[in-house]
Each structure stands twice: as C-alpha cells, then as structure tokens.
C-alpha positions in Angstrom: 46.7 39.7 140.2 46.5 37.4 137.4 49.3 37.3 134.9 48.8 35.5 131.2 51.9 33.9 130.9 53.8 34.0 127.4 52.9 31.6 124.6 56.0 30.1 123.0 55.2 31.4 119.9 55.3 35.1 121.3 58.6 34.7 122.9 59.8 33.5 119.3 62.4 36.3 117.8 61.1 36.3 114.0 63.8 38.9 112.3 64.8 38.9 108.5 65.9 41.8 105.9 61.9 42.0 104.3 60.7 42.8 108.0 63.2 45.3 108.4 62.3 47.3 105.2 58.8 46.9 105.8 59.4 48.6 109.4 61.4 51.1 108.0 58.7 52.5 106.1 56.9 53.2 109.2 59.9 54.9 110.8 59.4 58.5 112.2 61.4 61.2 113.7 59.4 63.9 115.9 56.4 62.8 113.9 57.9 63.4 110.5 58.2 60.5 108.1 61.5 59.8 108.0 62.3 56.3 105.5 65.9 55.0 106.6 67.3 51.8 108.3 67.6 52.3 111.9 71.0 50.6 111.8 72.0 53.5 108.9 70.7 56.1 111.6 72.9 55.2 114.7 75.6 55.3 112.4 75.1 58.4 111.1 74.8 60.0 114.1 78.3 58.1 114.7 79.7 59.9 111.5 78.3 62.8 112.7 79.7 63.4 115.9 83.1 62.2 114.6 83.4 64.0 111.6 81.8 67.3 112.2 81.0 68.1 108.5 80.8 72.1 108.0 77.9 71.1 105.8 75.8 67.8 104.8 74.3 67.5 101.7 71.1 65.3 101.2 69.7 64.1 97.2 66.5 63.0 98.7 63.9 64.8 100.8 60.8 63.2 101.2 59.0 64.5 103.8 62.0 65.7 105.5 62.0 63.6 108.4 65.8 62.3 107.6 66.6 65.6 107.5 65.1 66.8 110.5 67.5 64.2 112.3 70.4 65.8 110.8 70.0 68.6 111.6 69.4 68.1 115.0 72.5 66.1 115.3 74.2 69.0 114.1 72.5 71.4 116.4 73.9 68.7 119.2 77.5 69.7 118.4 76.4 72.8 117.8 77.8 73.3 114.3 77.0 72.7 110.5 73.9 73.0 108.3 72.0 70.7 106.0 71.1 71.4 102.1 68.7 69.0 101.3 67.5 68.4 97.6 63.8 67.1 96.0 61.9 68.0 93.3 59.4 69.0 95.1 58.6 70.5 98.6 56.8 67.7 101.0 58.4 69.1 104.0 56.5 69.5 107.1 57.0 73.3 108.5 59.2 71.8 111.3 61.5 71.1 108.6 61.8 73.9 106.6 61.9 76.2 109.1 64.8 74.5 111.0 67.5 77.0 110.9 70.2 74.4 110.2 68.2 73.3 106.9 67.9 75.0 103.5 65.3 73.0 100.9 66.4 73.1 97.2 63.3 71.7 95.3 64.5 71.5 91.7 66.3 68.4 91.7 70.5 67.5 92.1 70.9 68.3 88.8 70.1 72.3 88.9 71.9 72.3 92.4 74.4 75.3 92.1 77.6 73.7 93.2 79.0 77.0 93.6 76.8 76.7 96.9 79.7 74.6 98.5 82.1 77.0 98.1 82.3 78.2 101.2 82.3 74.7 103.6 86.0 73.4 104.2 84.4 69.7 105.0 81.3 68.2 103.4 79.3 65.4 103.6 77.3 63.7 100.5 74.4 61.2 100.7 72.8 60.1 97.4 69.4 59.0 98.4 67.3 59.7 95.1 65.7 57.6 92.8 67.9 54.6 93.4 68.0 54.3 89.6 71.3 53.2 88.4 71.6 55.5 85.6 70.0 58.5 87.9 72.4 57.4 91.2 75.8 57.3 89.2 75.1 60.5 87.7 74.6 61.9 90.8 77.7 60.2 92.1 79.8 61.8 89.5 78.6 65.1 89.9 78.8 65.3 93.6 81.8 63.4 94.3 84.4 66.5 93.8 82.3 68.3 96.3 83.3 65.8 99.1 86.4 66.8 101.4 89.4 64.6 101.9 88.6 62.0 105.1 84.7 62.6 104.4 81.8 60.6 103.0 79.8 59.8 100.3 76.7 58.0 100.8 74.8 55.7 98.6 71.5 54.7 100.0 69.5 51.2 99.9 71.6 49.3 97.7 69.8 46.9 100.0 66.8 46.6 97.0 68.9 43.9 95.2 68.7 41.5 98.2 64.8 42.7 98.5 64.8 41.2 94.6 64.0 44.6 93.2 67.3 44.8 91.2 65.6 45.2 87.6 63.1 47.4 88.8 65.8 49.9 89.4 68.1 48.8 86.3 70.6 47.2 89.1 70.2 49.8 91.3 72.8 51.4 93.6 74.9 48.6 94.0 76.1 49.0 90.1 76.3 52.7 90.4 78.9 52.2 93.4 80.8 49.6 91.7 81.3 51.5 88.0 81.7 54.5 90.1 84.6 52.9 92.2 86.5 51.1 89.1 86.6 54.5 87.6 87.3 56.9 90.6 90.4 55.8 92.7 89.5 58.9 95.1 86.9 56.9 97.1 87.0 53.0 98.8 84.0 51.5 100.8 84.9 52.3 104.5 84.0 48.8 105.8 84.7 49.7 109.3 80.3 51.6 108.7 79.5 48.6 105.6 80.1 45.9 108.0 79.2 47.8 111.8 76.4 45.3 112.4 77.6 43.0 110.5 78.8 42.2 107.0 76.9 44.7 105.1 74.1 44.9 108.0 73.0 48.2 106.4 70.7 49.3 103.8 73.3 51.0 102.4 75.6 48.2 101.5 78.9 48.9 100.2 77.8 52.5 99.8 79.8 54.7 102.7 82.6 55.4 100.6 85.2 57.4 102.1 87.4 59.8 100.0 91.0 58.9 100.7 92.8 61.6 98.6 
C-alpha cells in the first residue's frame, strides 16, 4: 500500500500565543462552547482536585461550557457546586440542568453575597468583561468572599500581549496590579502563573492566592 510521505513543511511545529487564542475560540466541552486556554483548564482541574472548594463561583457564563467542566470535576470528587453569573441565559440545557450548577443571570453586581454564607471554602474566577474598570470592581467585591489558602482568578490578562490593551482600558493586567498594591490579603501564586512556563497562561499573573 502506498504511503505519501511527509512534506517538510507539514512536519514544521508552527506555535505562537495568536494561534493559541484563535484555537481557543473553537474549544468545546461535551459539545458546549466553552472559550478558555487549554493550559488554564489542566490547571484547573489541578486546583480542583487539590483544593476541594465547597463552592466555585464563576463572573462569566457564556454558553456554559466552562462551567460544565467544573462541574463535572466536582462531580469527580464527588463534592461542591458551581454558581455561575451572566447577564443573560445562553446556557445549553445540559448546563443548567446540571445539579452541581445554579445560573444567576443578572450580572456580579446584583449577586446576593449572602449566597456564600453557607460554604466554608470558596473559589472565585473573574471572567467578565475583561474591562479594567468592570474587572477591579468585581475583584473588590468578591475578594472577601474567598477562603484563606483559596483562589481568586482573573482571566485573559493575556489580551495585552494579543495588543488589545486599549481596547479594554488595560485590561486585567491593571485591575490585578491596583488590586494587589491595595489588598495585602492576596499574592500571585506563581507555582499556576508560571506551570508551563513564565506566565504560559491566559491568565497571567491572575491566580492570586489569599494568604491571610
């Protein structure tokens, strides 16, 4: 049986950051659009099994497909449920009818923190509008809702590399660094940052662990 042998040019390994995001984009999880790095998703499911968070909370819906995946980590070791928060309700019915996931779809700010109440260890990730303005805000309000050895993350502070810094008023990256020269509670955990690499993540500088 004849076999075309490889050109050089196809065994050529053509990698770079814009590639990446343009593949992310495309990502799914059981069919559900689900936008993240897939560097940021074998670590979460890293932070996941480690930390065991009685409950994550997600600024950042989408179609749900992100949390879909955590959710099903979570059903994995069998414990912990996911309040994920849009302003509006693109879900697919796999999502919302996932026992481990309640939707909120009227935006971080209206989100009754009084809902938290009742978890002894939780989880943030800011994954809104990547606005600076919009993601420190959020920051700030959510931050006293993380427990003591958990996580806050800030998503795709990546879009300063991609050049889309003005777009998004300096975008995460600012919102993590006036967050952090304000609130001594929190440093970036570099051991997650720099996993892959230095700041091989989407969400550079943005798993911020809360020390005390």
């Amino acid at each position: 049986m004849f076999r075309r042998l490889l050109t050089p040019e196809e065994e050529q390994v053509k990698l770079s950051i814009k590639s990446i995001y343009d593949g992310h984009h495309r990502v799914m999880y059981r069919g559900i659009k689900a936008i993240r790095c897939p560097f940021d998703y074998v670590i979460y499911q890293m932070i996941t099994f480690e930390l065991k968070p009685d409950l994550i909370i997600e600024i950042g819906t989408n179609a749900g497909g992100g949390a879909l995946y955590l959710a099903d980590l979570m059903n994995i070791i069998d414990h912990g449920l996911v309040h994920t928060i849009d302003i509006t309700n693109q879900c697919a019915r796999i999502v919302a009818a996932h026992p481990r996931i309640r939707l909120f779809t009227e935006g971080w700010q209206n989100y009754d923190l009084k809902e938290v109440v009742k978890f002894s260890k939780v989880l943030v990730i800011e994954d809104g509008s990547h606005k600076y303005e919009e993601t420190l805000a959020a920051m700030q309000r959510f931050a006293p809702l993380v427990t003591v050895g958990s996580y806050m993350i800030v998503e795709d502070g990546i879009i300063n590399k991609l050049g889309m810094k003005k777009e998004y008023h300096g975008g995460p990256l600012k919102a993590i660094r006036e967050f952090l020269r304000s609130n001594k509670d929190f440093e970036a955990d570099r051991y997650w940052c720099d996993f892959f690499g230095k700041n091989a993540t989407f969400n550079v500088n943005g798993y911020l662990k809360r020390m005390r």
